[in-house]
N, C-alpha and C positions, 0 to 999 in steps of 0.2 A: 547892585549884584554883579556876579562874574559876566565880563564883556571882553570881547577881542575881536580882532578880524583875523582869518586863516588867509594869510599872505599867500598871494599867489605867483611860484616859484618857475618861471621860464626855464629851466636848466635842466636838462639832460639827467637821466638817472640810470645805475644799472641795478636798479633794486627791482621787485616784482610792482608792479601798478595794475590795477583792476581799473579800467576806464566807467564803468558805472559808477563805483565807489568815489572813484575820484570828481566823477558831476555830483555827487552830493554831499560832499568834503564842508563841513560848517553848516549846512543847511538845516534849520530848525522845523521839526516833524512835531507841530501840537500836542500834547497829550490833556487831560482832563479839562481844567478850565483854565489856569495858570502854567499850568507844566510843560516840559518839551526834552525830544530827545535830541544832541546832534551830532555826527560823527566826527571825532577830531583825528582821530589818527590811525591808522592799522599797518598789521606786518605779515608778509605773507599770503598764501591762497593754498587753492589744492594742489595746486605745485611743490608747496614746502610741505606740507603732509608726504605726498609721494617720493621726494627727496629725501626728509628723515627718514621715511622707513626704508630708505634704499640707498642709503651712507655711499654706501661702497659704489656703486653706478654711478656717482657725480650728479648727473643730470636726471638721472631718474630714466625713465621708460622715453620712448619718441612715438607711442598712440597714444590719443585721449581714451580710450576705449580702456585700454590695460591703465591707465592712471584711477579712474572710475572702478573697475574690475578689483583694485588693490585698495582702494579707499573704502569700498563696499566689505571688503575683506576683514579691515583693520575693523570698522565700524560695528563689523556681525559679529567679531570674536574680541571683541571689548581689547582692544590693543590702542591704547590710549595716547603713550607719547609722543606718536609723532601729530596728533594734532594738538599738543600743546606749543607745538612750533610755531604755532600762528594766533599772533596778540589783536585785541584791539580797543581804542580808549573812545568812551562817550563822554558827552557835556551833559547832563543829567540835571534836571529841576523839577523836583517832587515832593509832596506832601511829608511831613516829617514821622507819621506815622507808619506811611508807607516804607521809605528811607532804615525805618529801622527794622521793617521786616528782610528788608533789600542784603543791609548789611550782614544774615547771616550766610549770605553766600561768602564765606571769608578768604577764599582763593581770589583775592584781586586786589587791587594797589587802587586806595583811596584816598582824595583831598577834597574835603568838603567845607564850602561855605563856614567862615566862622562868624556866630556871634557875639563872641569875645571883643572879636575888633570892628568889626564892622553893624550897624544898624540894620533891622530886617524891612523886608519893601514889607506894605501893606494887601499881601496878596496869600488868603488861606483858603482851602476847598469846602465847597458846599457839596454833597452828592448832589445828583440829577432828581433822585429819587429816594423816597425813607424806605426804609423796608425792616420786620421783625426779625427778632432771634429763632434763627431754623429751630427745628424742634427735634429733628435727628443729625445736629452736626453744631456741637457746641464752641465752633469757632468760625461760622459761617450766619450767613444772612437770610432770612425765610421769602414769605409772600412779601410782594408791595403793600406799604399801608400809601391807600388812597383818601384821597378827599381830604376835609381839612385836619383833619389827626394826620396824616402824612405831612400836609402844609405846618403843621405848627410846630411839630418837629425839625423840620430844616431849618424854617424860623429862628428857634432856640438857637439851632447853630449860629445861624448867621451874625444872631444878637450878638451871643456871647463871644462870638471874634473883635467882632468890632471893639464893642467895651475893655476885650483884652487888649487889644492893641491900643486905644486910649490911655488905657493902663499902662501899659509900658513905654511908652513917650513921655508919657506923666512921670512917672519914675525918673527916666534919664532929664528931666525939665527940656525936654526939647516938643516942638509940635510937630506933625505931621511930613514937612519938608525938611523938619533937621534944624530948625534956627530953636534958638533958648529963647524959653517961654521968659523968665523970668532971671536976673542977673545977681538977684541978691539968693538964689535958693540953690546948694549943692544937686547935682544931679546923680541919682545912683550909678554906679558902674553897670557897663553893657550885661557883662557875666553873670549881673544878677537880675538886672530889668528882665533879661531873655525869661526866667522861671514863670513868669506869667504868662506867656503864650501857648496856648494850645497846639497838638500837636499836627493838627489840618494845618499848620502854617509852611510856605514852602522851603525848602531850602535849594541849596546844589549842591552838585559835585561830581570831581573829574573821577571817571570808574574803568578802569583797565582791567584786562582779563585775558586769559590764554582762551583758544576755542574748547578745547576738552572742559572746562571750567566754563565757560558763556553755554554750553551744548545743554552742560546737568542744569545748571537757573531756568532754561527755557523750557527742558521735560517739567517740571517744577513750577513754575510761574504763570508758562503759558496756558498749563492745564484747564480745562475745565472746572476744578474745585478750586483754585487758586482763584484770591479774594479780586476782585472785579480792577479795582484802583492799581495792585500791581499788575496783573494780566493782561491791562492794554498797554502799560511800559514793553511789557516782556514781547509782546505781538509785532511791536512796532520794530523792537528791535531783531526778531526771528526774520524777518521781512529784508530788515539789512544784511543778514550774513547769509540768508539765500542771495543775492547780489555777490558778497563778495567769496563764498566758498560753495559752487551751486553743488558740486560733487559730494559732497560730504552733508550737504543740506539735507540733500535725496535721500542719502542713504541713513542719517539720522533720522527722515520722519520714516522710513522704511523699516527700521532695526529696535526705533524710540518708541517714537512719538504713537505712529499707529500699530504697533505692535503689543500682543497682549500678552504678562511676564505670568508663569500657572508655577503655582508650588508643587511640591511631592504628590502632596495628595490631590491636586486639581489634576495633575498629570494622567495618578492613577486612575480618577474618574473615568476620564476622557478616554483611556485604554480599554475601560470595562463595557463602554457605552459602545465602543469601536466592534469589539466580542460581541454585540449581543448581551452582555451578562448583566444580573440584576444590581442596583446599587441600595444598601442598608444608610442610608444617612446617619444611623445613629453611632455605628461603627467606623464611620472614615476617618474622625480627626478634624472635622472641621468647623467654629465655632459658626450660631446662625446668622453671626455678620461675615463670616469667610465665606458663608453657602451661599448668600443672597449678593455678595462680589464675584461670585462664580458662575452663580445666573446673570448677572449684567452683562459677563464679560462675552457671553455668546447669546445674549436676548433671548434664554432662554425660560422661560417658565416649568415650575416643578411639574406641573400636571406633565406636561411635553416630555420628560426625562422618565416619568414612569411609562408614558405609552411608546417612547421608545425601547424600553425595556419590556414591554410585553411580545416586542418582536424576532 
């Protein structure tokens, strides 16, 4: 699989260096059971945010305080270009399943792992845990199944990796380290041995990306409803660009992340319930999966919305 060392460069720079970022320059951050994320390269900070949007001043501002003050700014009134000013590239080794949900972020510059040419290691994911088809979210996960129906389910997985992966060595006549089983028998091409693996198998890949673009994947990934396997890539990696851009981090989870987005009609709710005035549910416009997203978003229970309106 992809290997290198991040040479380490004695010489002088006048480019911007973040000195946290640069102590974890290459350094492999675990992910699942096989996976890992690691930082290869980055450009800029909340300097060049504050820069681009201030072309004309050269240097930008000479307070932290008014740099923060204008990031917060740009971040509240969705002013996005100038923190695409600032890129950065991961080393990435993740399940192939996951990898495809990854890829529809398509704002970033990807080289992935091929199995065209190269041979895959013997390393697929087994979840931790089995768990049912939710029963109110047909692309998510329900209860844990415990005991041994939970056990025999993973099981299943495990089998069926391994045998696939037999399979596919079988196919290309090679064993397990790569030597030919057998000298008189053709060996299939890699491009077609690969169609037998499952997709828990891992791959990589180099994944670059502007912050305004890494910002949307993390509201998105890191979320709570976001599927478990991408959500601690995404965690891991939110973790690092609070390091390298804390200003714009802040003001991301301030403006984002814990911030709650109300439509027309939530709006108007919220103005009526402000009045005193009574609310008709049946007349507002809002379907009963809009309503019961409008009670979560303020923990609020209907009974509670009618006894404030008796007030």
């Amino acid at each position: 699989m992809i290997k290198e060392n991040i040479q380490n460069d004695s010489s002088t720079t006048q480019r911007f260096t973040n000195p946290e970022l640069e102590e974890i320059l290459g350094k492999e951050f675990k992910i699942l059971d096989h996976g890992f994320i690691r930082l290869i390269d980055y450009m800029g900070g909340d300097n060049s945010i504050v820069q681009a949007a201030r072309v004309s001043y050269g240097k930008g501002t000479k307070k932290s305080s008014q740099d923060r003050g204008l990031i917060r700014y740009l971040m509240r009134h969705r002013h996005t270009t100038p923190f695409e000013m600032c890129e950065i590239k991961f080393h990435v080794k993740l399940p192939i399943f996951i990898a495809r949900q990854w890829i529809r972020h398509r704002m970033a510059n990807v080289n992935e792992y091929s199995a065209r040419y190269s041979i895959l290691d013997k390393e697929f994911y087994v979840p931790a845990q089995a768990a049912e088809q939710s029963k109110i979210n047909n692309q998510g996960r329900g209860s844990i199944i415990n005991g041994q129906e939970g056990a025999e389910d993973l099981g299943i997985i495990r089998e069926f990796s391994e045998v696939a992966y037999n399979k596919y060595t079988y196919l290309m006549n090679l064993d397990e380290t790569g030597n030919t089983i057998n000298e008189d028998r053709k060996g299939l091409a890699r491009e077609l041995a690969r169609m037998v693996l499952p997709t828990n198998y891992y791959t990589q890949w180099y994944w670059k990306i502007d912050l305004h673009n890494l910002l949307h994947f993390i509201s998105l990934r890191a979320d709570s409803h976001a599927q478990h396997e991408i959500r601690v890539y995404a965690e891991k990696i939110a973790e690092i660009v609070k390091l390298w851009v804390p200003y714009a981090y802040e003001a991301f989870e301030d403006y984002r992340m814990n911030a709650t987005h109300l439509s027309g009609q939530e709006k108007a709710i919220l103005k009526q319930l402000i009045n005193g005035k009574k609310i008709d549910k049946n007349i507002i416009g809002l379907s009963e999966r809009e309503w019961s997203e409008f009670l979560v978003k303020f923990d609020l229970k209907e009974n509670e919305i009618l006894l404030l309106n008796n007030h």
